[in-house]
N, C-alpha and C positions, 0 to 999 in steps of 0.2 A: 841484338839479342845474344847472349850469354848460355851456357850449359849451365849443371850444378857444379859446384864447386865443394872441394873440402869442407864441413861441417864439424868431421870428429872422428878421430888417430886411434887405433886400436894399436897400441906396440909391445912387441914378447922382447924383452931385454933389451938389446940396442939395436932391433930391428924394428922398422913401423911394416905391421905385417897388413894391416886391413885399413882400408878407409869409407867413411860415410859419404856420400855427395850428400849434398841439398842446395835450399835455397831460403834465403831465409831474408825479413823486412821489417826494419825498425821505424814506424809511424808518429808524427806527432800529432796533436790534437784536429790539426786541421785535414788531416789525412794526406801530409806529404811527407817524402821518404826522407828519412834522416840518414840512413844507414840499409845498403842492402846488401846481400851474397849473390851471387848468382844472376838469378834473371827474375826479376821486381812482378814481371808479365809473365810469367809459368800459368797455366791453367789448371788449375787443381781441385781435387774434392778434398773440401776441409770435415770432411766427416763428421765425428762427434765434438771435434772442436767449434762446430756453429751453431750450439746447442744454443748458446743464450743467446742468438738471432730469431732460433725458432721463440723461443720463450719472450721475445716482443709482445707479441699481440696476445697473448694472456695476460699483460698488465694493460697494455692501450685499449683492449677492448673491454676494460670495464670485469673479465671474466672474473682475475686472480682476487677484484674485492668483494664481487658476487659473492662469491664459493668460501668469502673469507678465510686465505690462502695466507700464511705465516713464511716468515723467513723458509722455514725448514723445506716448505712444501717448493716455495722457490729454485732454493737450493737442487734440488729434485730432478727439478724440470731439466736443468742443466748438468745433470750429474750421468757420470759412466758409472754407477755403483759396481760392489762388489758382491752387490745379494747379500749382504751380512744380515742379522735379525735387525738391525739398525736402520737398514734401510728396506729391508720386506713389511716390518711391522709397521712403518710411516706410508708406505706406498700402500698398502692394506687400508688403513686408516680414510687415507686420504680417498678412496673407489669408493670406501661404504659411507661419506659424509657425501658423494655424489650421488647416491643409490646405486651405485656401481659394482660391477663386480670383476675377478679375474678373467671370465671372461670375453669379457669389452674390451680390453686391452689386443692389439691386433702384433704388438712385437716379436713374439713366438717365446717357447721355453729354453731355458738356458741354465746348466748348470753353476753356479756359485763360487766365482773364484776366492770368495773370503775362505780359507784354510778350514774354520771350526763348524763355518756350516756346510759344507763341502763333505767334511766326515761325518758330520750326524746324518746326510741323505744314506749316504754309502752305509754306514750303520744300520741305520734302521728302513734299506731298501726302500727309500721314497726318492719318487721322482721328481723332480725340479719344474716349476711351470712359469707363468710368464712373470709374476711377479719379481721373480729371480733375474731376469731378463736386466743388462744393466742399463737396460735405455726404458724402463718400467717409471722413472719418472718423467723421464719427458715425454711417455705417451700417456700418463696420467693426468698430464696438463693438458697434452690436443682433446683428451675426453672432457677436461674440465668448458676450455674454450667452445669447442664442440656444441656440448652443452648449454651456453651461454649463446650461443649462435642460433640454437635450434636445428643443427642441421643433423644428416645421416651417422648412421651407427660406422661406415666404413670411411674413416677419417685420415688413411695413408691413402686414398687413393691422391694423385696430382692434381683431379679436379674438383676437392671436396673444396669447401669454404675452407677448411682448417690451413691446409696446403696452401692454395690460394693466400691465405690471412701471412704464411710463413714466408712465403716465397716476397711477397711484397715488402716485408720485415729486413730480409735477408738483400734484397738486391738495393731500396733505402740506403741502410745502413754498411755495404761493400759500396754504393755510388755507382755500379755496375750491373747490368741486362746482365743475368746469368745465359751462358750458349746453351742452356741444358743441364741433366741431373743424370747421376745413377742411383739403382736403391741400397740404401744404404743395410746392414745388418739387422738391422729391427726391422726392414718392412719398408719403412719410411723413404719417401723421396728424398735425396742429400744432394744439394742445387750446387753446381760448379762456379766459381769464379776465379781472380791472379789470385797471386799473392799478395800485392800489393794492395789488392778491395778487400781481403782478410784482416792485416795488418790496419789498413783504415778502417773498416770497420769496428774494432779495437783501440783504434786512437779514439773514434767515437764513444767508445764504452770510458774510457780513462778520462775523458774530460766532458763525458755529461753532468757532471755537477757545478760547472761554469754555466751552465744553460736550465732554462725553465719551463721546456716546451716536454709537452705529454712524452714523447719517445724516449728523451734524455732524462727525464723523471724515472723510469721504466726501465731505463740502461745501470742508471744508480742502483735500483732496489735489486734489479739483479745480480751487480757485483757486489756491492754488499751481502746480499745471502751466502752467493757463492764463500768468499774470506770470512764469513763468520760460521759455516760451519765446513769446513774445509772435510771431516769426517763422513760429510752425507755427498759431497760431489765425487770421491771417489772410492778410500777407504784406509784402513793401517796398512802398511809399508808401500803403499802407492805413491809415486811422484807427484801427483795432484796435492797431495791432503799432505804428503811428510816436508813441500816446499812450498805452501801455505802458512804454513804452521809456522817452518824457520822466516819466514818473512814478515811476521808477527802479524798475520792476517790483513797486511796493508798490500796486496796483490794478489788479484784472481788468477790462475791459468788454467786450461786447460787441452788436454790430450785429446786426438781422434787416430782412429784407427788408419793403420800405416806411415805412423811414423810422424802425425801432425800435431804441430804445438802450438798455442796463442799464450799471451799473457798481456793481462792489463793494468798499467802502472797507473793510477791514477796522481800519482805525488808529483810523475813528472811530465804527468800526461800526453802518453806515450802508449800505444799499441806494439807487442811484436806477432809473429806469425813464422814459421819457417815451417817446411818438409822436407825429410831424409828420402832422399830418390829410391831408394831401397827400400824401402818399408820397416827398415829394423828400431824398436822401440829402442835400444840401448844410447843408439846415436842420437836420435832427436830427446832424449832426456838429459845427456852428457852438454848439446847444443843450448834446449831453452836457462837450463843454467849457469851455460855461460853468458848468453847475454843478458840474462839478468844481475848477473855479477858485476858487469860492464855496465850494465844502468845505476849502479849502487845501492842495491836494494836487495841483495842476498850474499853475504858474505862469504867468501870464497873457501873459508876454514872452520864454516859453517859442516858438522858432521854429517848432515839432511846433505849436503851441496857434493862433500868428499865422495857421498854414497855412487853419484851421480857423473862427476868431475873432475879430473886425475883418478877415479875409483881405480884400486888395487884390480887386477886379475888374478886367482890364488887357484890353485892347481887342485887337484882331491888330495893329497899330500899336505895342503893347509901351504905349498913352496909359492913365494910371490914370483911370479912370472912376468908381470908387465903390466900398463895399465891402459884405462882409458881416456885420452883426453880429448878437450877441445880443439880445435885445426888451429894454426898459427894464426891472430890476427882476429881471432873470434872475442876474444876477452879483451884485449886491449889495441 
C-alpha cells in the first residue's frame, strides 16, 4: 500500500511552491489497472462523480422509457448543473410531466453558480430553491424511478427502494461490497468504494457497447447523453462541458465534490478515476487533463486543455507569475 503521490505542481517562477497528492487509476475494459498513482485501494467517496451509477436503475428498471425520458433528461440525472435557465427550466419541465413539483425534490435550496442567474436573484431579491440545487437532476430521476416503483415520497433515505435500486447499481458496476456511505450535499446517501472499483466501474461504462446485456445497454445511453449535451451536465466555463466539448464529444467525465474526477473513453475503452488528497478543484482538473492527454484523446495545445494544464498563474497586475502543471510522469 502506497500514500498519494504528486498529481499536480503549482510553481511561482523557478520555485515549485505547492503540490497536489492524489491518487489516481487508469482501467481497461475488463476492469484491470493499466496504469496507477498512488494507492489503486484508497477508500474513497466518489461523490458526484457516481452520478451515472445511481442513474443505472432508471434505465434497467423500465422507469426512463415509462416517463418517456430524452437524452436531455438523461443527461440531468447525471449532471452537477449550474442552475442556469437551461437547466432549471428542463428540471421544471421534467417534475410537472411527473405531476411533480419543487417540492418533492428532498436536495435542499442552493444558490446558482451560473454568473447571469445568480444576479438576476440578487437583482430582483428572490430566493433560490431546490431546483437551483445542482444535483436537481439526479433527484429528479430517483423521483421519476420512485415513481415507477411505486414506493414512498422520502427517497434519500438508505432504505427506500430508490437507494436500495442505487446501491445495488453502484456496488455491480465498482465489483465491490461498498464498507459504507456518507451523505453526500444534496441529501443523498454517496456509497464508498477504491479507486480502483471507480476506475472499473468506468471501464464498464467505456466498453458497454461491446456487450448486449440490459445494464451495458443503460451504461451506453448514459454516456452518450452525458457527451452530447455536455452544457446540461455541467455548464459554461466549467471543466465538465469546456472538455467535453474540446474532445469533440467522444468522452464523458465527470467531477465530484472534493477534488474527484472520472472519465470514460469509450474509443479506447478505458475508464480513469483519480482524487486530489486535498480537496482542491484546481489540482484534480490540471490532473484529469493530463491523463487524458496521455490517452490521446484531448490535445495538449487544446485552449479548453491550456485553461486547465500548464495554465498561466497571473497576478492582479495582469504580471505572469507561474503556472500550473501536471507532476512529472503524469502525461507521458
Amino acid at each position: 500500500m502506497t500514500g498519494p503521490v504528486p498529481l499536480a505542481e503549482i510553481w511561482r517562477g523557478e520555485f515549485l511552491e505547492s503540490l497536489h497528492l492524489g491518487h489516481a487509476v487508469i482501467c481497461d475494459g475488463a476492469g484491470q489497472i493499466v496504469q496507477a498513482w498512488g494507492n489503486p485501494d484508497q477508500v474513497v467517496l466518489p461523490r458526484s462523480s457516481s452520478k451515472m451509477l445511481q442513474a443505472l436503475p432508471l434505465i434497467t428498471s423500465g422507469a426512463a422509457d415509462a416517463a418517456g425520458l430524452g437524452t436531455e433528461q438523461l443527461a440531468l440525472a447525471c449532471a452537477s448543473h449550474q442552475g442556469a435557465a437551461i437547466h432549471t427550466q428542463r428540471v421544471t419541465r421534467w417534475l410537472d410531466d411527473l405531476g411533480l413539483g419543487e417540492s418533492d425534490l428532498r436536495c435542499g435550496p442552493q444558490l446558482p453558480d451560473d454568473l447571469p442567474a445568480r444576479m438576476q436573484m440578487i437583482k430582483t431579491d428572490t430566493s433560490p430553491c431546490q431546483i437551483h440545487n445542482n444535483c436537481s437532476g439526479k433527484h429528479a430521476g430517483f423521483l421519476t424511478l420512485g415513481k415507477h416503483l411505486k414506493a414512498g415520497p422520502e427517497y434519500i433515505d438508505p432504505s427506500h427502494a430508490v437507494q436500495k435500486a442505487c446501491l445495488d447499481a453502484f456496488e455491480d458496476a465498482t465489483q465491490l461490497t461498498s464498507p459504507g456511505y456518507g451523505i453526500d450535499g444534496c441529501s443523498a446517501p454517496n456509497y464508498a468504494t477504491t479507486l480502483h472499483g471507480m476506475a472499473r466501474a468506468m471501464g464498464f461504462f467505456a466498453s458497454a457497447h461491446t456487450r448486449s446485456d440490459s445494464v451495458s445497454t443503460a451504461a451506453v445511453r448514459l454516456r452518450e447523453a452525458m457527451a452530447l449535451h455536455p452544457e446540461l451536465v455541467a455548464g459554461e466555463t466549467r471543466a465538465c462541458t469546456e472538455l467535453m466539448r474540446a474532445m469533440n464529444h467522444k468522452v464523458a467525465i465527470k467531477t465530484g465534490a472534493e477534488a474527484f474526477f472520472v472519465a470514460i473513453v469509450p474509443e479506447k475503452q478505458m475508464g480513469i478515476a483519480l482524487k486530489v488528497a486535498d480537496g482542491t478543484t484546481r489540482g484534480a482538473e490540471c490532473a484529469i487533463a493530463a491523463l487524458l492527454v496521455r490517452l490521446g484523446v484531448l490535445d495538449a495545445d487544446h485552449p479548453t486543455t491550456l485553461k486547465r494544464m500548464n495554465a498561466p498563474i497571473i497576478n492582479r497586475c495582469g504580471t505572469l507569475t507561474g503556472y500550473i502543471r501536471p507532476a512529472r510522469g503524469l502525461v507521458a
